[in-house]
MOPAC internal coordinates of N, CA, C and O (Angstrom, degrees):
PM7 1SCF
backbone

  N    0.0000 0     0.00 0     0.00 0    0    0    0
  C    1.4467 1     0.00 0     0.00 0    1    0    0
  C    1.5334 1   107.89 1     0.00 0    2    1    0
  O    1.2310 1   120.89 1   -41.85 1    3    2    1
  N    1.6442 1   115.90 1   138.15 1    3    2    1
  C    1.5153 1   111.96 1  -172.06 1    5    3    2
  C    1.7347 1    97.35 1   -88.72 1    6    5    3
  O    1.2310 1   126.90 1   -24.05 1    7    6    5
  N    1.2377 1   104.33 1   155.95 1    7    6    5
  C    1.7498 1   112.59 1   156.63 1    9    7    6
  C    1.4869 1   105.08 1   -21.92 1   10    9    7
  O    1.2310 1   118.37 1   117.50 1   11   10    9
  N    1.0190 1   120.72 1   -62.50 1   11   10    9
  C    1.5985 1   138.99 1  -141.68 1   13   11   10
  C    1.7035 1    96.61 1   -74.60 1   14   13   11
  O    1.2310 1   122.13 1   150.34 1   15   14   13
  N    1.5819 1   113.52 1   -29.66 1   15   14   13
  C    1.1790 1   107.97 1  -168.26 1   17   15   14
  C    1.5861 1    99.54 1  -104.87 1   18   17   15
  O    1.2310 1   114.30 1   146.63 1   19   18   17
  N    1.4854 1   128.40 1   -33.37 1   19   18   17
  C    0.7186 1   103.81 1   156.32 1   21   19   18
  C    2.2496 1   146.87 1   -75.30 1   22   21   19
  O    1.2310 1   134.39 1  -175.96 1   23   22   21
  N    1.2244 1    89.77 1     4.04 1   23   22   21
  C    1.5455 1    90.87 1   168.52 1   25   23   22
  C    1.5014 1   108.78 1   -91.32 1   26   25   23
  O    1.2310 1   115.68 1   156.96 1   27   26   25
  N    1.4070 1   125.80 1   -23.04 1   27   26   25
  C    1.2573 1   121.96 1   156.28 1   29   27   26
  C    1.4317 1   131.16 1   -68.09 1   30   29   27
  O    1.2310 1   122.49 1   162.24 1   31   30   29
  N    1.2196 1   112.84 1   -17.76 1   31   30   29
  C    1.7413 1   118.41 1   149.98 1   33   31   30
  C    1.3929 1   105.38 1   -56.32 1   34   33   31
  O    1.2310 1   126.54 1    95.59 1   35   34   33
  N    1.3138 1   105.03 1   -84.41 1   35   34   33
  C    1.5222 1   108.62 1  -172.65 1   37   35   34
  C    1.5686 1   130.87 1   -39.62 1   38   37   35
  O    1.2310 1   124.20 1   148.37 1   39   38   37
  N    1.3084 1   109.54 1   -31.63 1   39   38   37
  C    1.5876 1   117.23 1   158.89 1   41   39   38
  C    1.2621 1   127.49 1   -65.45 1   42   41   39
  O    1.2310 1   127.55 1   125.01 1   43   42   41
  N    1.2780 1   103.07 1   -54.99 1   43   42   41
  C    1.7250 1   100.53 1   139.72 1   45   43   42
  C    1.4744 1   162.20 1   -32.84 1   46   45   43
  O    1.2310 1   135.41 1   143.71 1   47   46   45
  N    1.2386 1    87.78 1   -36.29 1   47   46   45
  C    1.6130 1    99.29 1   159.74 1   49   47   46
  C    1.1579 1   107.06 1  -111.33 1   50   49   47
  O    1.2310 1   108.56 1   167.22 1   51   50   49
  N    1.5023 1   138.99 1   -12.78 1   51   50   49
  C    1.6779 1   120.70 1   159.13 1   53   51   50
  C    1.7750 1   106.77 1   -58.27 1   54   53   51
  O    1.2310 1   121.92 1   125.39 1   55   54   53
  N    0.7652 1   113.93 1   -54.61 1   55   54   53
  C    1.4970 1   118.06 1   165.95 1   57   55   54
  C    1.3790 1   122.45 1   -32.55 1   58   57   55
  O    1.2310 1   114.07 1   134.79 1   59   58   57
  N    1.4190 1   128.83 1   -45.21 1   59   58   57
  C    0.7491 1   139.58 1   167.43 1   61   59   58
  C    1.8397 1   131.26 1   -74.19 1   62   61   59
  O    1.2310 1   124.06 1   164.42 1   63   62   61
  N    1.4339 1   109.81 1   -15.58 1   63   62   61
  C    0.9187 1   115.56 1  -158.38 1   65   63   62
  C    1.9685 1    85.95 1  -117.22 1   66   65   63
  O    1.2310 1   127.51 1   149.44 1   67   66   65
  N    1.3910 1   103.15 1   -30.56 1   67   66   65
  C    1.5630 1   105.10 1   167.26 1   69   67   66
  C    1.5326 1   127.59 1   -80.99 1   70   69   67
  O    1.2310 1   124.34 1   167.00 1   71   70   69
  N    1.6474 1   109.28 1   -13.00 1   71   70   69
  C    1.7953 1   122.10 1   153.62 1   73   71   70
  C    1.6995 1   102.71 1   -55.96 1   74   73   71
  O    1.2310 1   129.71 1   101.85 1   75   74   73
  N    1.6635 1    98.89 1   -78.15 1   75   74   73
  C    1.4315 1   102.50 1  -171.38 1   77   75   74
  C    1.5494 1   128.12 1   -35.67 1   78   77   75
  O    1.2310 1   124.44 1   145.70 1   79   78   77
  N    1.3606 1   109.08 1   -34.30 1   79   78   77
  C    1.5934 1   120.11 1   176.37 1   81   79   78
  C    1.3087 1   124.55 1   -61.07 1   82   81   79
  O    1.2310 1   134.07 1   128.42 1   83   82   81
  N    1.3456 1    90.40 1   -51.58 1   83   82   81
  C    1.1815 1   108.64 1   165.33 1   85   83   82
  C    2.0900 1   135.41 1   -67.54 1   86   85   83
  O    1.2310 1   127.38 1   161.67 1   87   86   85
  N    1.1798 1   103.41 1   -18.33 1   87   86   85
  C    1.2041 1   127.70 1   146.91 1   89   87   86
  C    1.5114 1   126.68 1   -66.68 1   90   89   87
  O    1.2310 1   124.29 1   143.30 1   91   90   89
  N    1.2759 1   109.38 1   -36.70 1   91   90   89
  C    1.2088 1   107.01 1  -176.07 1   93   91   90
  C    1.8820 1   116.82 1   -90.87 1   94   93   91
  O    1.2310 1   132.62 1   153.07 1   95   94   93
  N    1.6021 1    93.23 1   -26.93 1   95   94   93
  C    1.7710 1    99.21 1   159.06 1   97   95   94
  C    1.3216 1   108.81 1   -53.74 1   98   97   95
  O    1.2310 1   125.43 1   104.92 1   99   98   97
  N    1.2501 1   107.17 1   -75.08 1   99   98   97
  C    1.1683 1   105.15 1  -179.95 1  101   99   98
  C    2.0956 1   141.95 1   -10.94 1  102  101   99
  O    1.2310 1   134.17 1   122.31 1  103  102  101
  N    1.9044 1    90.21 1   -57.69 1  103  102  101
  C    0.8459 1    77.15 1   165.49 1  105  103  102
  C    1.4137 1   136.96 1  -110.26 1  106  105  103
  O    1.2310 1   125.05 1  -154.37 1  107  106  105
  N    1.3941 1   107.91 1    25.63 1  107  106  105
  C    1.8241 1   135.18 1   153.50 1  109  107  106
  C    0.9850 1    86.93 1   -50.03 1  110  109  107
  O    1.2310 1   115.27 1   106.91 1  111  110  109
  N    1.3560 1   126.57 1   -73.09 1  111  110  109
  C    1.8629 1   139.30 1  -160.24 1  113  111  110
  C    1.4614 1    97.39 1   -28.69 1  114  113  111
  O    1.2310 1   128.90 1    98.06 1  115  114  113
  N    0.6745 1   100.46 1   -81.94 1  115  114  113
  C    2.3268 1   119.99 1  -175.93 1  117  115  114
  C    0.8641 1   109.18 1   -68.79 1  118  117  115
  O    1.2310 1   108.86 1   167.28 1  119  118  117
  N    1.5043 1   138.46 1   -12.72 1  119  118  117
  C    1.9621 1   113.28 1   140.25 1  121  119  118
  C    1.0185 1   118.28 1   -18.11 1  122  121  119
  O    1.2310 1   136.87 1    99.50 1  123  122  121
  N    2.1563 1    84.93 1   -80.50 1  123  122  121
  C    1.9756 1    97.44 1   178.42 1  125  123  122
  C    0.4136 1   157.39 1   -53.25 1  126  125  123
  O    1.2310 1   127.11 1   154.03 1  127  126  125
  N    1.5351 1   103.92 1   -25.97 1  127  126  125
  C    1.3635 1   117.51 1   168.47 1  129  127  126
  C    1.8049 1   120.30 1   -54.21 1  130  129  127
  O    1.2310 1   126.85 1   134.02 1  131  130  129
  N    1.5739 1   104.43 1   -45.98 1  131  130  129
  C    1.2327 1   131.52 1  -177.74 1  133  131  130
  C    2.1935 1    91.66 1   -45.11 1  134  133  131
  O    1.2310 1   135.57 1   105.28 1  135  134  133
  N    1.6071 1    87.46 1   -74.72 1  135  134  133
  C    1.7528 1   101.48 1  -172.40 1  137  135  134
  C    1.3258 1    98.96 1   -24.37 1  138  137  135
  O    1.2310 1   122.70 1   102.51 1  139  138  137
  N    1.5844 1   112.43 1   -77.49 1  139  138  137
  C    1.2237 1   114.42 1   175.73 1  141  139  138
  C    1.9620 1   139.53 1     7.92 1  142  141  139
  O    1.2310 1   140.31 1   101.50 1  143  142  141
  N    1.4562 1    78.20 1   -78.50 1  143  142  141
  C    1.6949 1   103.60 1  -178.63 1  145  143  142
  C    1.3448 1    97.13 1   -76.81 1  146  145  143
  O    1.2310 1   108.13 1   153.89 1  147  146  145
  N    1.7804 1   139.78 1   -26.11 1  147  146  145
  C    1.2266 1   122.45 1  -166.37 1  149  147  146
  C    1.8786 1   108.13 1   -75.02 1  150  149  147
  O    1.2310 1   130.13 1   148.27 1  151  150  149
  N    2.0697 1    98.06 1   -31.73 1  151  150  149
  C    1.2148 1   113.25 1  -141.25 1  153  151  150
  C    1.5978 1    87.68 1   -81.27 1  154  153  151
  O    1.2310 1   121.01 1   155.91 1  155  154  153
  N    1.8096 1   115.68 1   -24.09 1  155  154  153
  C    1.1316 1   102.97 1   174.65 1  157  155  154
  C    1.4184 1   140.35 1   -84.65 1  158  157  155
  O    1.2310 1   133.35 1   179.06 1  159  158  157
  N    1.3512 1    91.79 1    -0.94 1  159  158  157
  C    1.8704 1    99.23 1   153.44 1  161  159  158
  C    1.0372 1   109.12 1  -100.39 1  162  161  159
  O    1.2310 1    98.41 1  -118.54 1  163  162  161
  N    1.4213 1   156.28 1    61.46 1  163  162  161
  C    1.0130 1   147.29 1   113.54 1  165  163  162
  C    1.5346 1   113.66 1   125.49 1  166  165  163
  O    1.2310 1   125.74 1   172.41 1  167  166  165
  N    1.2105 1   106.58 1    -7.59 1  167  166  165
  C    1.3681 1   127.81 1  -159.17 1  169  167  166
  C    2.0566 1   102.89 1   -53.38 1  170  169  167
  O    1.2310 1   106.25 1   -30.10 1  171  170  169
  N    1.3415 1   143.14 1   149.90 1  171  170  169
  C    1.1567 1   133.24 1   166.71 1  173  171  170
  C    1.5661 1   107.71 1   -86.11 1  174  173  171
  O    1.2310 1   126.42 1    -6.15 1  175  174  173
  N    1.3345 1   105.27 1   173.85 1  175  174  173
  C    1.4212 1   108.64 1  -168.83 1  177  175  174
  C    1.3209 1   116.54 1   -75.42 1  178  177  175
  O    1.2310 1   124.37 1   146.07 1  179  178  177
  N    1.3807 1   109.22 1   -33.93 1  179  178  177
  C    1.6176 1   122.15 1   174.47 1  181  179  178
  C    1.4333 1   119.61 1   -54.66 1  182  181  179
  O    1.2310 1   129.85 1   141.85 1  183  182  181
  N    1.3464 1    98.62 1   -38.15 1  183  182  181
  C    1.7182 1   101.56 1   175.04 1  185  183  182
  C    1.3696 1   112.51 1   -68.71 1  186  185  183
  O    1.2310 1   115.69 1   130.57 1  187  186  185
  N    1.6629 1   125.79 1   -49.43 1  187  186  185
  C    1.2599 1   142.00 1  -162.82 1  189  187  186
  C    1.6366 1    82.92 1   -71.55 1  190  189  187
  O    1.2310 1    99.51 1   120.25 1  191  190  189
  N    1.1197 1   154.56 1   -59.75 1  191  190  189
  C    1.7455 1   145.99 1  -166.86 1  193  191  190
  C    1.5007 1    79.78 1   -64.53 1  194  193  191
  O    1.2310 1   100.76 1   101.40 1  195  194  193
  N    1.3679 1   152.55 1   -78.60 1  195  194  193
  C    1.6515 1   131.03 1  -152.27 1  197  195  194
  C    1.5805 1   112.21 1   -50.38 1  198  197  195
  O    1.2310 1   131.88 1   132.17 1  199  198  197
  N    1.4294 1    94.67 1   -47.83 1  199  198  197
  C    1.5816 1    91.23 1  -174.92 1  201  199  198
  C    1.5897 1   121.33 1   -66.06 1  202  201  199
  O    1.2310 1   123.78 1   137.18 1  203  202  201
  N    1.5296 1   110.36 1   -42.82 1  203  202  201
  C    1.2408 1   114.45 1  -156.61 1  205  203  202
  C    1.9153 1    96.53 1   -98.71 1  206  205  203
  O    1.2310 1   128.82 1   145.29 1  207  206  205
  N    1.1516 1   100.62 1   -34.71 1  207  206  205
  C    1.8997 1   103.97 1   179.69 1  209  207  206
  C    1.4958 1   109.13 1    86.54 1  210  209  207
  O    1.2310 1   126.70 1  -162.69 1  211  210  209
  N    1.7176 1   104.72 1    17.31 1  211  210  209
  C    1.4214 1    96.39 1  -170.77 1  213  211  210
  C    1.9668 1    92.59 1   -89.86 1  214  213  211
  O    1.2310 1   123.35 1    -2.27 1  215  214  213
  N    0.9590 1   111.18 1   177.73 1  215  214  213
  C    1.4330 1   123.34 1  -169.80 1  217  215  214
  C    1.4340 1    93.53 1   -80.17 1  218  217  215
  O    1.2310 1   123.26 1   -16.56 1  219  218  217
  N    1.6964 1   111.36 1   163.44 1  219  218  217
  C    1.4882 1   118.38 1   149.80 1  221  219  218
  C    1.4117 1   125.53 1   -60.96 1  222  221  219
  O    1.2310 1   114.28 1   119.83 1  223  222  221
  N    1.0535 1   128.44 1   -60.17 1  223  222  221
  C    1.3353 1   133.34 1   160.84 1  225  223  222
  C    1.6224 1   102.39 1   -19.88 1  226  225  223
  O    1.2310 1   119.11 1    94.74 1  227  226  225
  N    1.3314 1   119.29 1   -85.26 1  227  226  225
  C    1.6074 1   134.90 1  -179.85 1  229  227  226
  C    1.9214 1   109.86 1   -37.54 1  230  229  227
  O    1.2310 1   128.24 1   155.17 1  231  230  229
  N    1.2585 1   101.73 1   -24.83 1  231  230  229
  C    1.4778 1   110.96 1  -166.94 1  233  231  230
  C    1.9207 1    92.55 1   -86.75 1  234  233  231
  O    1.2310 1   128.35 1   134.33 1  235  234  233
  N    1.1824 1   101.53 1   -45.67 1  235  234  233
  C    1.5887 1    99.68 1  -161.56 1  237  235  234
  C    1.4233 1    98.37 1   -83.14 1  238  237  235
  O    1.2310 1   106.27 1   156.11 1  239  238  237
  N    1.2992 1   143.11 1   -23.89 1  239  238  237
  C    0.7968 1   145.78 1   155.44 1  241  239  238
  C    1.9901 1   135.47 1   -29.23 1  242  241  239
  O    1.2310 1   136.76 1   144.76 1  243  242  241
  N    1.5828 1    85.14 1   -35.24 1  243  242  241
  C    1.2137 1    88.19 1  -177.54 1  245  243  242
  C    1.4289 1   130.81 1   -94.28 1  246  245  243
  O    1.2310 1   120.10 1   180.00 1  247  246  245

């Protein structure tokens, strides 16, 4: 494999590995958002971690 082909791997999968991340913030993002709106009707925290899967920590946090 030349240099040339391998830095085009590697750019390639940084790319790829910087989509996925970014995908996966994302949908951290809209947990909380979710928690959010649940926690402001009244909802307890225990429920908002079943529904949403965000952590306690992440829940009290907000």
């Amino acid at each position: 494999m030349t240099l040339e082909e391998q830095m085009r791997l590697d750019q390639e999968k940084s790319y790829a590995e910087g989509k996925n991340g970014g995908f996966v913030e994302g949908k951290n993002q809209s947990k909380k958002e979710v928690a959010l709106k649940i926690k402001a009707e009244g909802i307890g925290p225990s429920l908002i971690l079943k529904i949403t899967g965000l952590s306690m920590e992440e829940i009290e946090k907000l």
